[in-house]
N, C-alpha and C positions, 0 to 999 in steps of 0.2 A: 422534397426531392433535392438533390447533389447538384449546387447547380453544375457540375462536371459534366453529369448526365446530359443536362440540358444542353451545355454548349456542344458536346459530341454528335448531336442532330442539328445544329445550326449552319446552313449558310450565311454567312455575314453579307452581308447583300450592299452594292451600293449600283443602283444602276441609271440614277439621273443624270439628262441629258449635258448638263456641265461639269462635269466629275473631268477632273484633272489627275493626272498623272501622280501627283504629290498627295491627294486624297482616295486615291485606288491602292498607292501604296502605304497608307497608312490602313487599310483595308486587311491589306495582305498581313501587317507586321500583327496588327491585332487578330487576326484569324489563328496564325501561328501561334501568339502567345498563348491564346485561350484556348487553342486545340479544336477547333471548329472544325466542322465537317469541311468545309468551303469555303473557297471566295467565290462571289458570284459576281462577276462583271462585266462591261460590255464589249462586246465582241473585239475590238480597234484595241485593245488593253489586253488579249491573252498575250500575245504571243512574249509581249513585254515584261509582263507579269511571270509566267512560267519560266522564263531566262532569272528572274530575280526570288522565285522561292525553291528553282529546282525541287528537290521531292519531298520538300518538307510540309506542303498543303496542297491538296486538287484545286484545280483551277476551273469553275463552272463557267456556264456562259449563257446568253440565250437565241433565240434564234428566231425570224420571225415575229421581233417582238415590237411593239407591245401588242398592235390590232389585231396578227394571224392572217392576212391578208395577202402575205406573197405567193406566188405561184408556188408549186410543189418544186419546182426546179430550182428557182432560188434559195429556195430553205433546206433543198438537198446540198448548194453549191455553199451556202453559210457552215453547214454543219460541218463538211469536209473540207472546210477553211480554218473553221476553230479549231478541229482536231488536230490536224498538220500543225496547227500553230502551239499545241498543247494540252488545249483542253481534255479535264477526263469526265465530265458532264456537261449533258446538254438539257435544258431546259425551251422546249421549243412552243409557240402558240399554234392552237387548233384555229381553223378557218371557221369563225364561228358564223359563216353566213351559210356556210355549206349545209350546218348543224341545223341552222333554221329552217333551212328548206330541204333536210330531212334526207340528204346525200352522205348516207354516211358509209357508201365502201368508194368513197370520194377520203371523207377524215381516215377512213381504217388503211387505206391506202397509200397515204399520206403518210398518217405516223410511222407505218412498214418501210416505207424506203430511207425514212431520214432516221430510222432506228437501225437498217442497214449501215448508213451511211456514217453513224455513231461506229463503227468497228468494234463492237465489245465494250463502248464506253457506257457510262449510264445514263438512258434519255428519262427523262420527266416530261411531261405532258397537262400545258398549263389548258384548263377550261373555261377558266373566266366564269367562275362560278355566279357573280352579281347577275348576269346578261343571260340568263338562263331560266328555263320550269325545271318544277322537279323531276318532271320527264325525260326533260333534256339531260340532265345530270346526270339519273341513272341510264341514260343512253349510252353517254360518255363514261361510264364505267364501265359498260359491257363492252364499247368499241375497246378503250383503254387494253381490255384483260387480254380482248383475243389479238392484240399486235405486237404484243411479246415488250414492250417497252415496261421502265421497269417502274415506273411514278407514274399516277396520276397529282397533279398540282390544283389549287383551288384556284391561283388567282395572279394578275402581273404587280398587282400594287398600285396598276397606272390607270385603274377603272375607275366607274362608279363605288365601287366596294374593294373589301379584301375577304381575309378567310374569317366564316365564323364557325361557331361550335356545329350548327346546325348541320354544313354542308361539310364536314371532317365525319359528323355521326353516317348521314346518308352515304359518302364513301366507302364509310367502312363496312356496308351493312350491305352493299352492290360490287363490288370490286372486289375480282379475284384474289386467289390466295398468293398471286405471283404477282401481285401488284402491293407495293407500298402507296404511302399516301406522306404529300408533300405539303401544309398550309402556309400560306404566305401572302401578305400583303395587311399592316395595320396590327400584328404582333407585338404589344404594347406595354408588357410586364412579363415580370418572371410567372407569376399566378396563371397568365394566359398559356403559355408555353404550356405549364404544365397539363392544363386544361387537354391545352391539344394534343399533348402528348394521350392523357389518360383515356381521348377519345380515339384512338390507334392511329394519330400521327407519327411517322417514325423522321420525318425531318422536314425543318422549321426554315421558313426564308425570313428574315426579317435585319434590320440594320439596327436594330434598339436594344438586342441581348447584350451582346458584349456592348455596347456603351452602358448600360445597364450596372452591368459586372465590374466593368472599368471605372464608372462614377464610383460604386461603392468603395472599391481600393483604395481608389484618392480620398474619401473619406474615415478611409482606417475601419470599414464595417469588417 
C-alpha cells in the first residue's frame, strides 16, 4: 500500500502529560507536511495550535481523557471549549464504569449530548477496548451506532493495552454502517497500519507513522 494512503488516515497523535509547546508544534508542522488527517492534542494546546495552522490541518483533541470518569457536564463543557477554541474533532472517553454496571442509556446519553455539543464536528468514541468482555465491546458498538457519533475508537494509548487486530475485526463485524472505526494506541509499523486498515479501520491514532515516514527520508529510502 501508498504509504500516502496510510498517512491520509492518520492522526499524528502526541498527547503525553509533558508535551511542550515546541513539541506540539513540531506535531503540527509534521502533520501538515505528510498530509495527515490530524493533529491530535491536548486540549490547553488547541486554541494555540489552530491560530498557527489556520486551515491547513484539523485540529483534534480529547475529552474526558484518559479514565472517562468526568461527569457528563464536564465533558459537555470540555467539548464546547475545544470547539470555540477550534477544534474540528473530538475524541471523547466513555465512563467505563457505567458500562460495567450495565447503565447504558447512562453511556448512549452521554455520547448524545457531547456529540450535540461537537456542532457538526466529528466525535469518535474511545472504549478502552483492553478493560472490557467481548460482550462489553459489542455492547459498545450497538450504543456507539444508535448515538449518531461518527467513530467508534479502540483505545487512549494510556491503559493497559492499545488497539489489536482482534478488536478492529469485532468492530467491524457489530457496528453500524454509519459508524467508522478508529484504532489507536501501540500502532507500531507501517505493516500494522495496514493491517488495520485491511481489517476496516478508516483512521489510525498513533505518534510512530510519520516518524516512521520521516526517519526513512532522512535515510534517503
Amino acid at each position: 500500500m501508498d504509504k500516502k494512503e496510510i498517512l491520509k488516515i492518520v492522526d499524528h497523535t502526541l498527547l503525553g502529560q509533558a508535551s511542550t509547546w515546541e513539541e506540539i508544534k513540531q506535531i503540527l508542522d509534521d502533520s501538515i507536511k505528510y498530509n495527515a488527517a490530524s493533529a491530535c492534542i491536548p486540549p490547553s494546546f488547541v486554541k494555540r495550535a489552530k491560530e498557527y495552522v489556520g486551515d491547513k490541518l484539523a485540529i483534534c483533541t480529547v475529552i474526558g481523557f484518559p479514565n472517562g470518569y468526568n461527569t457528563t457536564a464536564v465533558k459537555v463543557f470540555e467539548t464546547e471549549d475545544a470547539i470555540k477554541n477550534g477544534a474540528q474533532e473530538i475524541d471523547m472517553v466513555i465512563n467505563i464504569g457505567d458500562l460495567k454496571d450495565k447503565n447504558y442509556d447512562a453511556i448512549l446519553n452521554e455520547i448524545k449530548e457531547i456529540h450535540r455539543a461537537c456542532n457538526g464536528k466529528i466525535l469518535k468514541v474511545i472504549i478502552e477496548t483492553c478493560l472490557l468482555t467481548e460482550e462489553e465491546k459489542i455492547k459498545m458498538c450497538e450504543i456507539v451506532t444508535e448515538s449518531g457519533a461518527e467513530y467508534i475508537k479502540t483505545s487512549t494509548g494510556f491503559s493497559t493495552a492499545g488497539a489489536t487486530f482482534e478488536d478492529v475485526e469485532l468492530m467491524n463485524k457489530y457496528v453500524g454502517k454509519n459508524v467508522k472505526i478508529k484504532a489507536a494506541g501501540g500502532i507500531a509499523s507501517l505493516e500494522d497500519a495496514q493491517k488495520f486498515m485491511s481489517l476496516g479501520a478508516e483512521r489510525l491514532g498513533t505518534s510512530r507513522i510519520v516518524k516512521i515516514i520521516k526517519g526513512e527520508e532522512a535515510k534517503g529510502y
